[in-house]
C-alpha positions as CSV (number, residue, x, y, z in Angstrom):
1,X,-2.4,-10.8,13.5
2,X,-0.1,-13.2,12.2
3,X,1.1,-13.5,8.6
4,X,-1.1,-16.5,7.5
5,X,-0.3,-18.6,4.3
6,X,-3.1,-16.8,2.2
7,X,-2.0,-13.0,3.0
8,X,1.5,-14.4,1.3
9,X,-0.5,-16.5,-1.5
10,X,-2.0,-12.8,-2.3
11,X,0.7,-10.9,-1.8
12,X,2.8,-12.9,-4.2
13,X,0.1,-13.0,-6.8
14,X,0.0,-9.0,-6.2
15,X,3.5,-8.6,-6.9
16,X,3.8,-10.7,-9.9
17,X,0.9,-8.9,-11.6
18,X,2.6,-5.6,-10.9
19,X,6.2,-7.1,-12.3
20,X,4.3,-8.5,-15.6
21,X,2.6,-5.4,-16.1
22,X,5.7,-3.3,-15.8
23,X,7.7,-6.2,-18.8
24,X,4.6,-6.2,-21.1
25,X,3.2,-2.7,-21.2
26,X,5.9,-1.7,-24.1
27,X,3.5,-4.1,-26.7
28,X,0.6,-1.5,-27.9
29,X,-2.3,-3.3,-28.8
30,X,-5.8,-1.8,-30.0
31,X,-9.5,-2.9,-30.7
32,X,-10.6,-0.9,-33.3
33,X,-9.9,3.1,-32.3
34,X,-8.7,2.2,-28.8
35,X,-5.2,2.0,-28.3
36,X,-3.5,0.5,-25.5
37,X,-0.9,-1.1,-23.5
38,X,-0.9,-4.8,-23.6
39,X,-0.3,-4.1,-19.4
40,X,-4.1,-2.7,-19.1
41,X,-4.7,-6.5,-19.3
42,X,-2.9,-7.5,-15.8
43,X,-2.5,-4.3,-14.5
44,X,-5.8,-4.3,-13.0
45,X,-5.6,-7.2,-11.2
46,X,-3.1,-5.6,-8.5
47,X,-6.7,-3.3,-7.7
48,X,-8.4,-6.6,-7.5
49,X,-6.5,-8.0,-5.1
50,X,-5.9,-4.9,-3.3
51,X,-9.1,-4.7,-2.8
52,X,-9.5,-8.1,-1.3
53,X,-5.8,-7.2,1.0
54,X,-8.0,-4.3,2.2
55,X,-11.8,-5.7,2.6
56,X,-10.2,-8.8,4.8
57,X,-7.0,-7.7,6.1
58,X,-7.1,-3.9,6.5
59,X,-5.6,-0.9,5.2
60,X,-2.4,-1.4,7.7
61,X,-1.7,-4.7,5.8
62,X,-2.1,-3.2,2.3
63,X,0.0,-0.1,2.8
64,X,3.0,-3.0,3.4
65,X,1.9,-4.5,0.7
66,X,1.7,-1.6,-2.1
67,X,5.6,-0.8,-0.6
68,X,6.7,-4.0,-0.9
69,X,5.5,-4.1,-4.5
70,X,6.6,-1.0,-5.3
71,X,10.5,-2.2,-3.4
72,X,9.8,-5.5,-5.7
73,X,9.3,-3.3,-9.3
74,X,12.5,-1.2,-8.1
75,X,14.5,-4.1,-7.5
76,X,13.7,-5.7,-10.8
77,X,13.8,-2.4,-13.0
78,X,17.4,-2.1,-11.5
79,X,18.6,-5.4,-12.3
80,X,16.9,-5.1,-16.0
81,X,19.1,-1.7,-16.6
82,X,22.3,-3.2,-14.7
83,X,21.9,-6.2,-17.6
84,X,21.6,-3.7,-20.3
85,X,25.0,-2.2,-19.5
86,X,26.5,-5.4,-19.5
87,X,28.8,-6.0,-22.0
88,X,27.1,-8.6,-24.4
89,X,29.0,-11.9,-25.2
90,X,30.7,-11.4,-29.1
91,X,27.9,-13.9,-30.3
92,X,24.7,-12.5,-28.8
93,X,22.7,-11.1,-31.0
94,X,19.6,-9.8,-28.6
95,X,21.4,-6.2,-27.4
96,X,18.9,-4.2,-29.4
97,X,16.0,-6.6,-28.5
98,X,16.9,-6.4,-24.8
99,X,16.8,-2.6,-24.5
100,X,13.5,-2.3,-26.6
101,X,11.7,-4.2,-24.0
102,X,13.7,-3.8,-20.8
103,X,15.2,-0.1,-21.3
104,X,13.0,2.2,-19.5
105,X,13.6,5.6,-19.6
106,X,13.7,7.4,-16.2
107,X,10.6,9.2,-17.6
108,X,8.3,6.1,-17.9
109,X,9.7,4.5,-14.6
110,X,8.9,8.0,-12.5
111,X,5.3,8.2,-14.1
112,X,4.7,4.7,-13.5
113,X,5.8,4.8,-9.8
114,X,4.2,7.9,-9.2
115,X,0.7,6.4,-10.7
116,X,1.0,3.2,-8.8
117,X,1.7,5.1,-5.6
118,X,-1.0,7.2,-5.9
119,X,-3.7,5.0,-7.3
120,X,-3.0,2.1,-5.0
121,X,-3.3,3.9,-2.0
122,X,-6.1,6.0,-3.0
123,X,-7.8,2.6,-4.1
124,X,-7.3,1.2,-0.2
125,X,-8.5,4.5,1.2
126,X,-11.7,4.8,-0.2
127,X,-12.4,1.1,0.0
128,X,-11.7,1.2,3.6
129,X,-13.2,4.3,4.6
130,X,-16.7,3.1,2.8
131,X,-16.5,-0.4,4.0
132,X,-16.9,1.7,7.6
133,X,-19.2,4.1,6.0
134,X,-21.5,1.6,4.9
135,X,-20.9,-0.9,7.6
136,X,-19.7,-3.6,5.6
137,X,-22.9,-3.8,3.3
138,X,-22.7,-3.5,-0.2
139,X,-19.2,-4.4,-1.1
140,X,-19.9,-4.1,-4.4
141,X,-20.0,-0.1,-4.2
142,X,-16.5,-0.4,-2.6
143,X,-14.6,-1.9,-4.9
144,X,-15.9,-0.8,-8.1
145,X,-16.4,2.9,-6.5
146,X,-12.4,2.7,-5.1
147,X,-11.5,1.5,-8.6
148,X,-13.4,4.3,-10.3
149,X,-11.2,6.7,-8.1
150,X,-7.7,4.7,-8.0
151,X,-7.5,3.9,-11.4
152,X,-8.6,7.2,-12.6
153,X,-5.6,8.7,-10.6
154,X,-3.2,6.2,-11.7
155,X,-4.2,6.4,-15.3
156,X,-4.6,10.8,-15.5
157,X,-0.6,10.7,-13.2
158,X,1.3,8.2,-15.6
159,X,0.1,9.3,-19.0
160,X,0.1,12.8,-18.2
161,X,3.8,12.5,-16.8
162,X,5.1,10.0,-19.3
163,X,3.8,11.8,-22.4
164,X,2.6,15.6,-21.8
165,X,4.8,17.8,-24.2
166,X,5.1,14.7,-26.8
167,X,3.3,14.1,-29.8
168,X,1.8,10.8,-28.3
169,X,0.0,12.5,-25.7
170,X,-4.1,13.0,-26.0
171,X,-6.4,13.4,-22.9
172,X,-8.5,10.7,-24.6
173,X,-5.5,7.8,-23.7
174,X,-6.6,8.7,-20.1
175,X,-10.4,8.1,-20.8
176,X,-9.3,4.6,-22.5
177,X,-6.8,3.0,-19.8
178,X,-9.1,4.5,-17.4
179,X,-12.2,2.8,-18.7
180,X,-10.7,-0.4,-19.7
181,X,-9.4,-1.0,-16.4
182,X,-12.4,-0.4,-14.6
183,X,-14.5,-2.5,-16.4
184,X,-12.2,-5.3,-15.9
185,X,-12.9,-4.4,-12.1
186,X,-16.6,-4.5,-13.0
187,X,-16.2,-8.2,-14.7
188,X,-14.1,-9.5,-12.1
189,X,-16.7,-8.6,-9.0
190,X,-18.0,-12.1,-9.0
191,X,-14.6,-13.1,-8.3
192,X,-13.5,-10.5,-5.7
193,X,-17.1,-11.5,-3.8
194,X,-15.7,-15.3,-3.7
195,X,-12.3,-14.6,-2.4
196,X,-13.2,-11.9,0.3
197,X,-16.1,-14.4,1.5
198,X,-13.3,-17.3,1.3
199,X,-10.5,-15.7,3.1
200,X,-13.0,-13.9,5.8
201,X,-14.6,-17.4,6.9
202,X,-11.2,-19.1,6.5
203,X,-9.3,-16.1,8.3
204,X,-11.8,-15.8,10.9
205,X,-11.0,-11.9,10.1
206,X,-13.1,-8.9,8.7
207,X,-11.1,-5.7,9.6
208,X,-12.9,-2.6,9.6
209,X,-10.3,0.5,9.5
210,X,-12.0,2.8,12.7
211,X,-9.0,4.3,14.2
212,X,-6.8,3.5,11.6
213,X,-3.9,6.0,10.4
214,X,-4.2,6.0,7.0
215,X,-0.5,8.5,6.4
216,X,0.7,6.2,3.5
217,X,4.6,6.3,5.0
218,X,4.0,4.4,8.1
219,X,5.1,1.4,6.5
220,X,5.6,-0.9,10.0
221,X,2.5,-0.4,11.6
């Protein structure tokens, strides 16, 4: 199939949750004993509409997808560190500020590409492999039962990587982004039912994922 204007629209929309999530998750924020990043917020929504990339457009067009976010978050991270070694002007007076929210450490940025890798395309696998399973009923059970297994990768591979052997690391933080995130999935079900019936009758498309090759590193086809 052709690229249409709405596999762009949603591509876009993919990316720049991924980018806001990756600028915003050094703010902590907590409701009552639950702490968390203020990502957990927008991070989510990349599952949403990956879910939608995979119900309509199949797991081929997702897999370029998640690699062209994850190409997107490398470019950007590289350009935020090439800006922190920049000599500041004499009168600037945001150095410290500037590496607080943009200096990640290679830690952080290999746990949170290593999450996002995993979770994402465990999230399109198990969607597409129960939207064949089920024939296409129920779509409710694929995207909050993809969720449930995506974001419980990406949540138990980042923290665990980006904090084991430090004092800030507790097996509950897993529980917390992992429960937050899938409840947003839960919420937003109304939504995801409106925009895969939208872009299935306006596609003329439902891909089911039969023969598919699901190896994550064949990125052009």
């Amino acid at each position: 199939m052709g690229v249409s204007h709405r596999l762009i629209i949603i591509t876009t929309v993919f990316i720049t949750c991924l980018i806001t999530a990756n600028i915003i998750a050094v703010k902590v924020i907590h409701f009552g004993p639950v702490i968390l990043p203020a990502a957990v917020l927008v991070f989510p929504l990349s599952y949403i509409f990956g879910d939608v990339l995979t119900e309509v457009y199949g797991y081929r067009w997702t897999r370029r997808v998640i690699w062209l976010g994850f190409t997107c978050n490398l470019i950007f991270v590289f350009f935020a560190w090439v800006g922190q070694i920049l000599p500041p002007a004499p009168f600037w007076q945001g150095q410290a500020a500037y590496e607080l929210i943009l200096g990640y450490t290679p830690r952080l940025l290999a746990a949170s590409f290593c999450g996002y890798l995993i979770g994402e395309f465990a999230n399109s696998f198990v969607l597409a492999k129960m939207k064949v399973l089920t024939q296409g009923r129920w779509l409710w059970t694929r995207t909050i039962g993809s969720t449930i297994i995506g974001q419980g990768l990406d949540s138990s591979v980042f923290i665990t990587l980006a904090f084991i052997g430090t004092p800030a690391f507790a097996a509950i933080m897993i529980l917390y982004h992992w429960l937050a995130k899938t409840i947003i999935e839960v919420l937003a079900t109304p939504f995801t039912y409106a925009a895969v019936n939208y872009l299935k009758k306006r596609e003329a498309i439902d891909t089911y994922d039969h023969e598919t090759d699901f190896n994550p590193f064949l990125i052009l086809r």
